[in-house]
VEXTI-425065 format. One record per residue (C-alpha): residue number from 1; x, y, z; residue in one letter. Coordinates in steps of 0.1 Angstrom, whole numbers. Example, Ala and Ser with C-alpha at 12.3 -4.5 7.8 and 13.67 -1.06 7.14 Angstrom:
% VEXTI-425065
  pos   east  north     up  code
    1    123    -45     78     A
    2    137    -11     71     S
//
This chain:
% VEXTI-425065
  pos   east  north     up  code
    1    194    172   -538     X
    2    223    163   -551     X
    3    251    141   -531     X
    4    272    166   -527     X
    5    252    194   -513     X
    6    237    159   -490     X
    7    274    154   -476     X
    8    279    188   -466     X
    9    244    193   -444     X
   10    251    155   -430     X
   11    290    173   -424     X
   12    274    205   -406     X
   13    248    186   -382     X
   14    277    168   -371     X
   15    298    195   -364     X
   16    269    211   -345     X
   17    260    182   -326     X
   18    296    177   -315     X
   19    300    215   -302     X
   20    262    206   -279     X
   21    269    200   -246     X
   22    242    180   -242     X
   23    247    155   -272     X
   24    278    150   -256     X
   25    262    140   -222     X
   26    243    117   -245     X
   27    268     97   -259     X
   28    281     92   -225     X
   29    276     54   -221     X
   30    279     50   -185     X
   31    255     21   -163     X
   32    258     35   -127     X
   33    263      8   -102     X
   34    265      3    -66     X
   35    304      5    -55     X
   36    329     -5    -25     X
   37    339     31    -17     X
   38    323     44     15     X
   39    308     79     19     X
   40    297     98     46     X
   41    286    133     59     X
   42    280    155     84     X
   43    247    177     74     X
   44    224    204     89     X
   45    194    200     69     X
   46    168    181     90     X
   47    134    171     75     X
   48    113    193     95     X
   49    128    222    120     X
   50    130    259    132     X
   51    154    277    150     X
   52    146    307    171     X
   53    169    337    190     X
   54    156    340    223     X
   55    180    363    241     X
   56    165    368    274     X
   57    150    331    277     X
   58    160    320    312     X
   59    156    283    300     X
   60    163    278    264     X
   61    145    245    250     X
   62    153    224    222     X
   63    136    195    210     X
   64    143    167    189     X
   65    123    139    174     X
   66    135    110    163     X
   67    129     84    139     X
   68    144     50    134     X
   69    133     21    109     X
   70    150     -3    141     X
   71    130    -14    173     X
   72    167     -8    189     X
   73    191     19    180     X
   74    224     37    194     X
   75    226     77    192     X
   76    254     95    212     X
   77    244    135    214     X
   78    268    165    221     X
   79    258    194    238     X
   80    281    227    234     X
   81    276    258    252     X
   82    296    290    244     X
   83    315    305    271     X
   84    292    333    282     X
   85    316    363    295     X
   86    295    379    326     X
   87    264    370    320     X
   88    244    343    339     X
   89    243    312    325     X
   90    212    302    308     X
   91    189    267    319     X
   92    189    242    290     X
   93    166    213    283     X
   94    171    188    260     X
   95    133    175    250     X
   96    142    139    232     X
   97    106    124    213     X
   98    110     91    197     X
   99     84     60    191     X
  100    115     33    193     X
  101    139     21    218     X
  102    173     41    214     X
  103    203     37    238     X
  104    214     77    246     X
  105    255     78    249     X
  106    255    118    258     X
  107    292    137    255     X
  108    297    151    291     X
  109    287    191    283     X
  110    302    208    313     X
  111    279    226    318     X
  112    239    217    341     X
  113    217    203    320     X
  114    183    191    322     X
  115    172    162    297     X
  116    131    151    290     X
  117    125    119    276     X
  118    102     87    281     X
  119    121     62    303     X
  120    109     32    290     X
  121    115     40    255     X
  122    156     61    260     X
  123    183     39    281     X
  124    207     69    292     X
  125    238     63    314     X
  126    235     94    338     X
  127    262    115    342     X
  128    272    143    369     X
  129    254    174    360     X
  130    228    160    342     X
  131    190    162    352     X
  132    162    139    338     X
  133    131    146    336     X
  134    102    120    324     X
  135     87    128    294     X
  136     46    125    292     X
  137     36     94    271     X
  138     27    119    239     X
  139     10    108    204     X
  140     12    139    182     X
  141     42    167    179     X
  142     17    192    190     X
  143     14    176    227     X
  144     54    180    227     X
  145     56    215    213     X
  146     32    226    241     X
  147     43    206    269     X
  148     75    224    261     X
  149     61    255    260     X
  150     54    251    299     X
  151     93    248    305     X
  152    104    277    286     X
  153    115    292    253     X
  154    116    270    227     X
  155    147    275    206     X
  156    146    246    182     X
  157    129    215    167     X
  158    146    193    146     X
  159    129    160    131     X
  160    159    133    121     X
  161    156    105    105     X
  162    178     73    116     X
  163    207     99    131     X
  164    240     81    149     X
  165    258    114    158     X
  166    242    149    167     X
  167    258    179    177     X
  168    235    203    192     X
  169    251    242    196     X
  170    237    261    220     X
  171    250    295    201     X
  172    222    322    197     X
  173    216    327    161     X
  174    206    366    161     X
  175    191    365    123     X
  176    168    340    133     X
  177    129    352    139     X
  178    119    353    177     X
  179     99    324    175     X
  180     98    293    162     X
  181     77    278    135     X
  182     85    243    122     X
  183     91    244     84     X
  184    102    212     61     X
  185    139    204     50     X
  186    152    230     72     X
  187    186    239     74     X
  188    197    245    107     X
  189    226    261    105     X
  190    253    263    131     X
  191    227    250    156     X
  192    226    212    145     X
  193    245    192    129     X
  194    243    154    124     X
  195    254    121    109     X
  196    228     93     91     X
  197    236     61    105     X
  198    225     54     67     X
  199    257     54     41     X
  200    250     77     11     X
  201    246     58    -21     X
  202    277     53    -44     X
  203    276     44    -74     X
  204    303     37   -103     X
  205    304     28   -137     X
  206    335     19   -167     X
  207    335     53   -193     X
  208    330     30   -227     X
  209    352     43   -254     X
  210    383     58   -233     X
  211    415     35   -228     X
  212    435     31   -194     X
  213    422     31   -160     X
  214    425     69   -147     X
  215    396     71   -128     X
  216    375    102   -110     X
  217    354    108    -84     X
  218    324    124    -83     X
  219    310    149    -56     X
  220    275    166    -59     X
  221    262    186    -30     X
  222    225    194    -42     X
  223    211    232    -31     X
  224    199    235      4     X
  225    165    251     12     X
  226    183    283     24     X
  227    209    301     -2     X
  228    233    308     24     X
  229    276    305     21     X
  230    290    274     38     X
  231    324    259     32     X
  232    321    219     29     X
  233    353    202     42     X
  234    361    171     18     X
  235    388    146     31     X
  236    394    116      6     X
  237    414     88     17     X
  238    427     65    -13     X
  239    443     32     -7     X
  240    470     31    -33     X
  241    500      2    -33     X
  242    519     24    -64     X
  243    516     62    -52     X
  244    499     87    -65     X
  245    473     75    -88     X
  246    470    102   -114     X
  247    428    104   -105     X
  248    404    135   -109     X
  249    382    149    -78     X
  250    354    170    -92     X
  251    335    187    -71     X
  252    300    202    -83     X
  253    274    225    -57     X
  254    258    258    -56     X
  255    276    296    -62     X
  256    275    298    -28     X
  257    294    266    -18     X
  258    334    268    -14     X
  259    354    238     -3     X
  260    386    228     20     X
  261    400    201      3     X
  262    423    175     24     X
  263    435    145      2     X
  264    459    115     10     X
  265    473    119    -23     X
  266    476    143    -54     X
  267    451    145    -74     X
  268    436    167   -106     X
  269    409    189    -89     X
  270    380    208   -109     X
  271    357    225    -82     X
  272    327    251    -88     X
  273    329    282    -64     X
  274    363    284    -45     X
  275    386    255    -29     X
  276    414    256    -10     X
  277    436    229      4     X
  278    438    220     45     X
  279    472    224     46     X
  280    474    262     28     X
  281    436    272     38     X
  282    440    304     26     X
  283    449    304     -5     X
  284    418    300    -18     X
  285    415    284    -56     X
  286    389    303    -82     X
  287    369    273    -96     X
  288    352    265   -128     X
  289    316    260   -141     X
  290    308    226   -142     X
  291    272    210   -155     X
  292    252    208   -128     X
  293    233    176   -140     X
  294    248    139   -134     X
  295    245    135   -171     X
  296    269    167   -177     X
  297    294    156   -146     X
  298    299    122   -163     X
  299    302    137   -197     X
  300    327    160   -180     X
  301    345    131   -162     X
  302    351    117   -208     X
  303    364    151   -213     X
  304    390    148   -188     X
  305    403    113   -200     X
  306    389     95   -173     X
  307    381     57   -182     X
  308    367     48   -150     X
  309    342     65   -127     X
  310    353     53    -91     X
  311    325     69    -71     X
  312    296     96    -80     X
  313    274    102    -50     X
  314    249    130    -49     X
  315    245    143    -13     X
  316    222    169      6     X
  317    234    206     23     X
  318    267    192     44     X
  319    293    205     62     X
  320    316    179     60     X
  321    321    145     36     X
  322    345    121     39     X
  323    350     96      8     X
  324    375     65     16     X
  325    381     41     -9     X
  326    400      3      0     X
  327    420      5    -36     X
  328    429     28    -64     X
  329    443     25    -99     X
  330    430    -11   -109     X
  331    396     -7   -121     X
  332    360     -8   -112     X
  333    354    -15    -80     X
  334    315    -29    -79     X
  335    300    -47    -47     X
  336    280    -77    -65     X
  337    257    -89    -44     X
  338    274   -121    -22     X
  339    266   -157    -32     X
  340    255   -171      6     X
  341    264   -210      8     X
  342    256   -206     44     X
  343    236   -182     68     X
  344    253   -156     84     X
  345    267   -157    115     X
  346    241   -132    134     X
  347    265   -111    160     X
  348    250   -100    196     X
  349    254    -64    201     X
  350    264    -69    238     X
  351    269    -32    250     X
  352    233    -27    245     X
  353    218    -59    258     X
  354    243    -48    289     X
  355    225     -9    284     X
  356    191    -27    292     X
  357    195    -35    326     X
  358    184    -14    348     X
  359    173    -28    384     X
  360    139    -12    399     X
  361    139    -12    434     X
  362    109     -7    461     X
  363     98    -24    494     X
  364    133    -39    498     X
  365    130    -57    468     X
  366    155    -55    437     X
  367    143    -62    400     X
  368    151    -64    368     X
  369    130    -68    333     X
  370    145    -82    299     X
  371    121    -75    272     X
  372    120   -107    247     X
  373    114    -87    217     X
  374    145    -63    226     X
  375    168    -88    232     X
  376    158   -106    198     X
  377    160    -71    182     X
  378    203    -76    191     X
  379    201   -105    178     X
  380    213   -121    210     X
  381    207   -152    226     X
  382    202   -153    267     X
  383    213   -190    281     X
  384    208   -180    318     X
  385    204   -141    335     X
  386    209   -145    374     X
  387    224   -125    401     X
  388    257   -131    415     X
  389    244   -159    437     X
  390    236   -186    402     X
  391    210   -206    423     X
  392    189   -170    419     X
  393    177   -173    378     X
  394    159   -148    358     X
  395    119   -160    354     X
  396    109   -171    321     X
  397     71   -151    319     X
  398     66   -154    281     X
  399     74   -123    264     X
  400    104   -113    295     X
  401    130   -126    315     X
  402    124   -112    351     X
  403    150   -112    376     X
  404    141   -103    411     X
  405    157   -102    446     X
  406    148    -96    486     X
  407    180    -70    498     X
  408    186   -106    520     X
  409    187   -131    491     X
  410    210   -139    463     X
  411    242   -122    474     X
  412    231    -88    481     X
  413    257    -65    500     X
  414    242    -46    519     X
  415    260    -14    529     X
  416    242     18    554     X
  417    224     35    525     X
  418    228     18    490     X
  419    224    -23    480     X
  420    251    -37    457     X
  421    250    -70    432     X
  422    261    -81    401     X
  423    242    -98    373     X
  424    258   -125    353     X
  425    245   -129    314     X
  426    251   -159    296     X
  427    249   -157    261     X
  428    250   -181    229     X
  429    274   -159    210     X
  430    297   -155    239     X
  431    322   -182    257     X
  432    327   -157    288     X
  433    298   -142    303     X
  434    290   -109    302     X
  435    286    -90    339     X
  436    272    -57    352     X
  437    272    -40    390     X
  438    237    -31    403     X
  439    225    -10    427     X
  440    195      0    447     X
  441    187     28    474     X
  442    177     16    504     X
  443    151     39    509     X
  444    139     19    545     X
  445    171     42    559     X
  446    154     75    549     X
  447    125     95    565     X
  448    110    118    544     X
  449     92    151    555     X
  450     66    171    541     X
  451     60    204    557     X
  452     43    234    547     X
  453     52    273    562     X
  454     29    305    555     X
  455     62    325    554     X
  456     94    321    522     X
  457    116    321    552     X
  458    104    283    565     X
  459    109    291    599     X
  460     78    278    614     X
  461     59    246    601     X
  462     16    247    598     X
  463    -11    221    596     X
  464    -35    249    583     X
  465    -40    274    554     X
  466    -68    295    545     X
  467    -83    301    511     X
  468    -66    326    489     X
  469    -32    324    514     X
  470     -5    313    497     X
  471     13    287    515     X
  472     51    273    516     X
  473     58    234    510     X
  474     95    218    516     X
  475    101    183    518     X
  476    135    174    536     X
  477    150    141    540     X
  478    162    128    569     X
  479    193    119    573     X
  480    208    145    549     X
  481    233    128    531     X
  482    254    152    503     X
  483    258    125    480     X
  484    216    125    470     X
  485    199    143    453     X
  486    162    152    459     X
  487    141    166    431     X
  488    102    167    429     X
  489     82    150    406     X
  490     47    157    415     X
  491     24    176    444     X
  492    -10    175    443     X
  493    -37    185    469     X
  494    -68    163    472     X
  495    -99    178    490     X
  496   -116    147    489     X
  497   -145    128    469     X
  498   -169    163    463     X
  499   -137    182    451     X
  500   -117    184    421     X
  501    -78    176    426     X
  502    -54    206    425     X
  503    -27    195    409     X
  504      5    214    416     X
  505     33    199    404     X
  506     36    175    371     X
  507     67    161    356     X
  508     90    184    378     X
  509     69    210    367     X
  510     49    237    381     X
  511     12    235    368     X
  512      1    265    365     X
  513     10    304    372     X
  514     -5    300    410     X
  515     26    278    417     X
  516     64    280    415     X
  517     92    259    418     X
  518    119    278    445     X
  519    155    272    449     X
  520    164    240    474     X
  521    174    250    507     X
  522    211    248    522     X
  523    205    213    532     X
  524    187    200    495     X
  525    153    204    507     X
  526    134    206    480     X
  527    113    233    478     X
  528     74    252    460     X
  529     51    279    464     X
  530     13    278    455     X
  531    -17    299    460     X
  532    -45    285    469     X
  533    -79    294    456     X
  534   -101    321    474     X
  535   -133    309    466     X
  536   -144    268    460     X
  537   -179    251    457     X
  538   -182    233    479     X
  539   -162    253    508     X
  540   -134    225    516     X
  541   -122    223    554     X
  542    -98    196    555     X
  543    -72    181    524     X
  544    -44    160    518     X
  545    -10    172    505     X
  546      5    144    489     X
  547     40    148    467     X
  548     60    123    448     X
  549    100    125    450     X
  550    127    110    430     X
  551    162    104    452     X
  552    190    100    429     X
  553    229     97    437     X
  554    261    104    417     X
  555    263     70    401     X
  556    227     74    389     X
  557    212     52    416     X
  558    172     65    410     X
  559    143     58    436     X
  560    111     74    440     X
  561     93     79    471     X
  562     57     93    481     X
  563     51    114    513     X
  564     18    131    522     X
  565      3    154    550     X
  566    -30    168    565     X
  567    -41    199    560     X
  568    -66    222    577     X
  569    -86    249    556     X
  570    -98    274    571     X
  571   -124    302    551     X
  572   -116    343    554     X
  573   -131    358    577     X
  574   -128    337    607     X
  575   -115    351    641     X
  576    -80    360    638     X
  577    -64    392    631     X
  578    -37    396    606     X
  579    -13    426    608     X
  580      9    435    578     X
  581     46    437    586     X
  582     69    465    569     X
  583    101    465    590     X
  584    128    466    570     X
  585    111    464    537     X
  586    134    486    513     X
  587    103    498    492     X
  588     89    531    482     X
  589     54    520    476     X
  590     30    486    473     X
  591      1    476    454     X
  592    -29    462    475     X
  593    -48    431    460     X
  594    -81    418    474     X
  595   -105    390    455     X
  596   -137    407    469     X
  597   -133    441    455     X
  598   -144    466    484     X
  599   -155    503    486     X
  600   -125    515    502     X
  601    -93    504    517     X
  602    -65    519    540     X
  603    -35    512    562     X
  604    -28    525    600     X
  605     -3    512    627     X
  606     -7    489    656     X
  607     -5    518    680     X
  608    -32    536    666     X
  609    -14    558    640     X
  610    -33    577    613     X
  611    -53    563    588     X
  612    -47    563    552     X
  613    -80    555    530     X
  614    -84    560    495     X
  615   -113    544    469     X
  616   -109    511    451     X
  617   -102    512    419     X
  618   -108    482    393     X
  619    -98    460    417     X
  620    -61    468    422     X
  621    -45    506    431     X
  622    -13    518    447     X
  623     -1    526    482     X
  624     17    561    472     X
  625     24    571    506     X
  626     44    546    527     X
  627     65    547    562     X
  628     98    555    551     X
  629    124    526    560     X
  630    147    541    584     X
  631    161    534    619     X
  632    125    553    635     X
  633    102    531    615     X
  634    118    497    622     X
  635     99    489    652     X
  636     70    502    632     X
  637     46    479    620     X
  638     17    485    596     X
  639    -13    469    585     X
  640    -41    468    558     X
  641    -77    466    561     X
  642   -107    473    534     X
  643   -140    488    539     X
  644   -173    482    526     X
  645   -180    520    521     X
  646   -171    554    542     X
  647   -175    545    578     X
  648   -183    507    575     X
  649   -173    478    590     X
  650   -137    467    580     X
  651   -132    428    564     X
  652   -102    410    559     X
  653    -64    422    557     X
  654    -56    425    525     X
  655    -27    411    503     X
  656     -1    439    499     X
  657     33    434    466     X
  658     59    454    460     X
  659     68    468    431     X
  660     83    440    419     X
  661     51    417    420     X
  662     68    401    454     X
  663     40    395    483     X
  664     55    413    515     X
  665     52    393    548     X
  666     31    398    581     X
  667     26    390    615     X
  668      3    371    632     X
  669      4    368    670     X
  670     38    363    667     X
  671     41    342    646     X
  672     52    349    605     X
  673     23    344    579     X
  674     17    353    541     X
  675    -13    364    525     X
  676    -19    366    489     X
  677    -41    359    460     X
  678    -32    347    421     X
  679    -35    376    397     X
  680    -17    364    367     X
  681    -24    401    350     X
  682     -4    417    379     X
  683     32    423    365     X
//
C-alpha cells in the first residue's frame, strides 16, 4: 500500500472514531473523587416491602423493620391520615421491629393511634393519643408478620436500612393487590417515604483538556423496580461570592421521570423526560436524550465546555434531592482525608443519654437503670447520676449505673396520687449538669377490682361460671380518676396443677376467637368477654382469674399492676333452671347452638304456652317462628330446651344468637345470665 492510499484509511478511522459516541466517552479522562458538596434524598424504595388496599379493615397494620449499623440511633416517624368524609375512622397500628437501641421522636398525628414495639430496645416520649403496646421478644420476620396478623389487616411492611426520617401515609392505594406479600427493593409509593441517615456518595473530578473553571453537576436517578411516573423535586443551593456562576445541571433518569427544578441561581439545564421550574411549575420544559451511562454523562459534561465536574452522584427511585454546595466557581472542591495531630474531641449526644432515663416504679420504690455500653455508645462520660437530694448516688454494679429511691428518701415529693424528683447528670463534656423530672404512680392509693358478670350489661357481679357459659370480666379502679388510663395487658385463668392455662389475653390482645376485647365502660373500666370451654379432662371445679394492667397518665407516667379472683365452675346439668329471655329483643328469628347435639329441640313460655319442636340438624338450625316483639309480648318470656328423641327427657337450655351472631340474654331466678358456646364457623 502505498502512503497515500495509508493516509487516507488512517484519515477515515479518525473521522469515524470521532462521530462514536462511545470513543468519545473514552477519551474522557476524568478520576472521580470524593467531594465537599452534600447530597441528600427523600426515597420510597425500601429493601424489602409490600403494600396492600384493604378497604374494609377495621384496624389497618403496618409494619416496619429496622436496621442500624449503631447500638444507639435517633429516628423521628410521621404518621398522616387523610381526612375521611363520613366514614368511621379506621384503627392504626404502628408495628416497629428492630435488633438495636433507637430513640423514637413521633410527629404528633392527630389522630388515635396504637404503636407495638419492644420496650427495652425503642425509648418513645409518649404523647396524647398515642397507645403502646409491647412488642413479643421475636427472632425471625415471620413471628412479626403473624403476630400482626392477630391485630388486623396488614397494609404494609417496609425493611429500612439506617433511616433518620420516615413518613408513613395512611392513604389507601386501590391498585395495590388485597394482600400483602413482601418482595425485594420495593417501591412503595405514596405510602412511605424516607431519608438515609447515610449521605449519598459524591464524587468529582477536573475535565483534562478543557480551559476555565465552568463546572456541572451531575444528577443520576437509577430505574426503580416499578416503571411508574413520578416527578423528582431537585433544589440546588450554590454558595457563590460573584453571582451567577455560569454552571450546567444535568439531570439523567428514566422516560418516565420528570423534574421540578428550584435553583438559588441560573444555571444551563439539560434534563431527560420533562422539567419545569418551582416558581412557573407549569410550564413544563421537553428535555433531551442524554447517555444513560456515567461514562456518557461525563463525556456529555466535555461537550458542553465544562472543565470541572463539581458533583456526580448516582442515586436510587427518589422523590426529592437536595444538592448544596459551600462554594462555586473556583475549582475542585475534593475532601482529602484530614491530617489528625491530635484525637478528636469525642462530643456526648446529651438528648439521648437524657432519652434513657426512664424511672421503674413498684412497692413504693423508684428506679432507674443506665446501661454502660449505651452510655459509651454516645460517647458520653457520667461523673455522678443522683437524685435531687446529691447524698443519694447512682450504684456502680459493673456493666450499669443504678439509681434507686424509697417514695420517703432522697427528696421525693410526694403529692395524693403521683411521686415527683429530678435527676441530676454530671457529665465530663459538660460544665453544667444536665437535669430531668421523674415521676412515679403511686399505685398504694389505688384499689383495683376484678369482677366477672354472666350478662354484657355488668349489672350483677358472680364468683361462678359453668362450662360452655360465656362470662363477663371488668376490672375498675378505685378511686376513678379521669386523668389515667387503664388498659389490659394480660388475663389468664389457671385451673390449677392437673390443667392447662387458658390464656385470654396477651400483649393487649385477645387470644383467640372465644374472647374479645369490649369497649371500656363510662367510668374506664376496662373491659373482655370469653367463652369458656364445654367440655375439659379433667372436669375443673374451682380456678383463678388473674389479669395484668398497665395504668398510664397524660404525661406518660406508666405502672403495671396485677389483680386476681376465685372462681367457681360449675358442670351443665346441675340443678338450676335457666329460662331464655326475649322481651324486647327486635329480632325476626334466632339460631339455636348446643355442644351435645340432641334429637330434637323446642321453645315454650313460662306459663305453659305451646310448644315449638323441630329435629336437629348438623348441629345448628333456625328458630323460624318467633313471638313477635310488640307491646303483648313484652312481659312474655321464652325459653329453650333440647330433647334426646320424641317424648324424652329434656337436658339443658340451650344457647340461642340472633341473626347477627349476637348471644341473646336470659333469666335466671331473677337474676340476668348468658349462655353460649364458641363456634367460630357460625357467622
Amino acid at each position: 500500500m502505498d502512503r497515500s492510499k495509508l493516509s487516507l484509511v488512517v484519515a477515515l478511522l479518525l473521522a469515524v472514531c470521532s462521530l462514536s459516541p462511545t470513543s468519545l466517552a473514552e477519551t474522557v479522562y476524568c478520576d472521580l473523587q470524593p467531594v465537599d458538596p452534600e447530597v441528600t434524598y427523600i426515597t420510597t424504595q425500601v429493601s424489602e416491602g409490600c403494600v396492600a388496599h384493604v378497604p374494609n379493615a377495621t384496624t389497618e397494620v403496618h409494619i416496619l423493620f429496622l436496621k442500624f449499623p449503631k447500638d444507639m440511633s435517633k429516628l423521628e416517624l410521621t404518621v398522616q391520615m387523610p381526612k375521611q368524609n363520613g366514614t368511621r375512622p379506621r384503627e392504626v397500628l404502628v408495628v416497629i421491629s428492630t435488633e438495636k437501641f433507637i430513640f423514637l421522636q413521633l410527629q404528633n398525628p392527630g389522630f388515635p393511634l396504637h404503636l407495638a414495639y419492644d420496650p427495652s430496645l425503642v425509648t418513645f416520649q409518649k404523647i396524647s393519643g398515642v397507645n403502646v403496646t409491647q412488642l413479643p421478644v421475636f427472632t425471625t420476620k415471620i413471628q412479626v408478620l403473624n403476630w400482626a396478623r392477630t391485630r388486623g389487616a396488614i397494609t404494609s411492611t417496609a425493611e429500612l436500612n439506617d433511616p433518620q426520617n420516615i413518613f408513613l401515609h395512611l392513604d389507601q392505594a386501590p391498585r395495590s393487590p388485597s394482600s400483602c406479600s413482601p418482595e425485594p427493593l420495593m417501591d412503595m409509593g405514596h405510602t412511605l417515604e424516607w431519608t438515609p441517615r447515610t449521605k449519598a456518595l459524591v464524587q468529582g473530578c477536573r475535565l483534562e483538556g478543557v480551559a476555565g473553571h465552568k463546572e456541572v453537576h451531575i444528577l443520576r436517578v437509577l430505574p426503580g423496580p416499578e416503571p411508574r411516573p413520578r416527578t423528582v423535586t431537585v433544589k440546588v443551593e450554590l454558595r457563590c461570592a460573584l453571582g451567577d456562576p455560569g454552571a450546567v445541571l444535568i439531570l439523567q433518569g428514566p422516560p418516565y421521570v420528570s423534574w421540578l427544578i428550584d435553583a438559588n441561581h441560573n444555571m444551563q439545564i439539560l434534563t431527560t423526560g420533562e422539567y419545569s421550574f418551582k416558581i412557573f411549575p407549569a410550564n413544563n420544559i421537553r428535555g433531551v436524550e442524554l447517555p444513560d451511562t456515567p461514562q456518557g454523562l461525563l463525556a456529555e459534561a466535555r461537550r458542553l465546555n465544562a472543565s470541572v465536574v463539581a458533583s456526580f452522584v448516582e442515586l436510587p427511585v427518589a422523590n426529592e434531592v437536595s444538592l448544596r454546595a459551600s462554594s462555586c466557581g473556583s475549582g475542585l472542591q475534593t475532601s482529602p482525608p484530614p491530617v489528625q495531630t491530635t484525637p478528636p474531641k469525642e462530643t456526648c449526644d446529651q438528648e439521648l443519654l437524657m432519652s434513657l432515663i426512664q424511672p421503674k416504679c413498684s412497692d413504693d420504690i423508684m428506679t432507674l437503670v443506665l446501661k454502660k455500653d449505651l452510655i459509651s455508645t454516645l460517647r458520653c462520660s457520667i461523673m455522678s447520676l443522683t437524685f435531687w437530694d446529691p447524698s443519694c448516688q447512682a450504684e456502680d454494679r459493673g456493666d450499669q449505673f443504678v439509681l434507686r429511691s424509697a417514695y420517703s428518701n432522697c427528696g421525693m415529693e410526694v403529692t395524693e396520687n403521683v411521686v415527683n424528683n429530678e435527676v441530676v447528670v454530671n457529665l465530663l463534656s459538660s460544665s453544667s449538669p444536665q437535669r430531668k423530672k421523674v415521676q412515679c404512680i403511686r399505685m398504694e392509693s389505688f384499689s383495683l377490682h376484678l369482677g366477672l358478670y354472666l350478662t354484657p350489661q355488668f349489672l350483677q357481679a358472680s364468683n361462678t361460671i359453668e362450662l360452655g357459659q360465656q362470662g363477663f370480666v371488668q376490672v375498675s379502679m378505685s378511686p376513678s380518676i379521669p386523668e389515667l388510663m387503664l388498659q389490659l395487658d394480660s388475663c389468664h385463668l389457671d385451673l390449677g396443677p392437673e390443667a392447662e392455662t387458658v390464656e385470654l389475653i396477651q400483649s393487649q390482645a385477645a387470644k383467640g376467637s372465644c374472647v374479645s376485647l369490649l369497649s371500656p365502660s363510662l367510668h374506664g373500666d376496662a373491659r373482655f368477654s370469653f367463652l369458656l370451654r364445654g367440655y375439659m379432662v379433667p372436669t375443673p371445679k374451682a380456678g383463678t382469674l388473674i389479669c395484668t394492667v398497665s395504668l398510664r397518665s397524660r404525661n406518660s407516667l406508666e405502672a403495671h399492676r396485677t389483680a386476681s379472683m376465685r372462681l367457681n365452675i360449675v358442670s351443665p346439668g346441675m340443678p338450676g333452671k335457666l329460662s331464655l329471655g326475649f322481651s324486647g329483643v327486635p329480632v325476626a328469628e334466632v339460631r339455636v347452638g348446643h355442644h351435645d347435639g340432641p334429637e330434637r329441640w323446642g321453645l315454650d313460655t313460662q306459663q305453659g304456652g305451646p310448644q315449638r319442636e323441630q329435629p336437629w340438624e348438623e348441629g345448628r338450625t333456625r328458630a323460624s317462628q318467633q313471638p313477635r316483639v310488640g307491646s303483648r309480648a313484652v312481659s312474655t318470656r321464652w325459653r329453650a330446651f333440647a330433647r334426646d328423641g320424641p317424648g324424652g327427657q329434656r337436658s339443658r337450655p340451650l344457647a340461642l344468637l340472633d341473626p347477627h351472631g349476637r348471644w341473646l340474654p336470659s333469666l335466671e331466678d331473677q337474676n340476668q345470665v348468658w349462655m353460649g358456646w364458641c363456634w367460630p364457623h357460625l357467622s
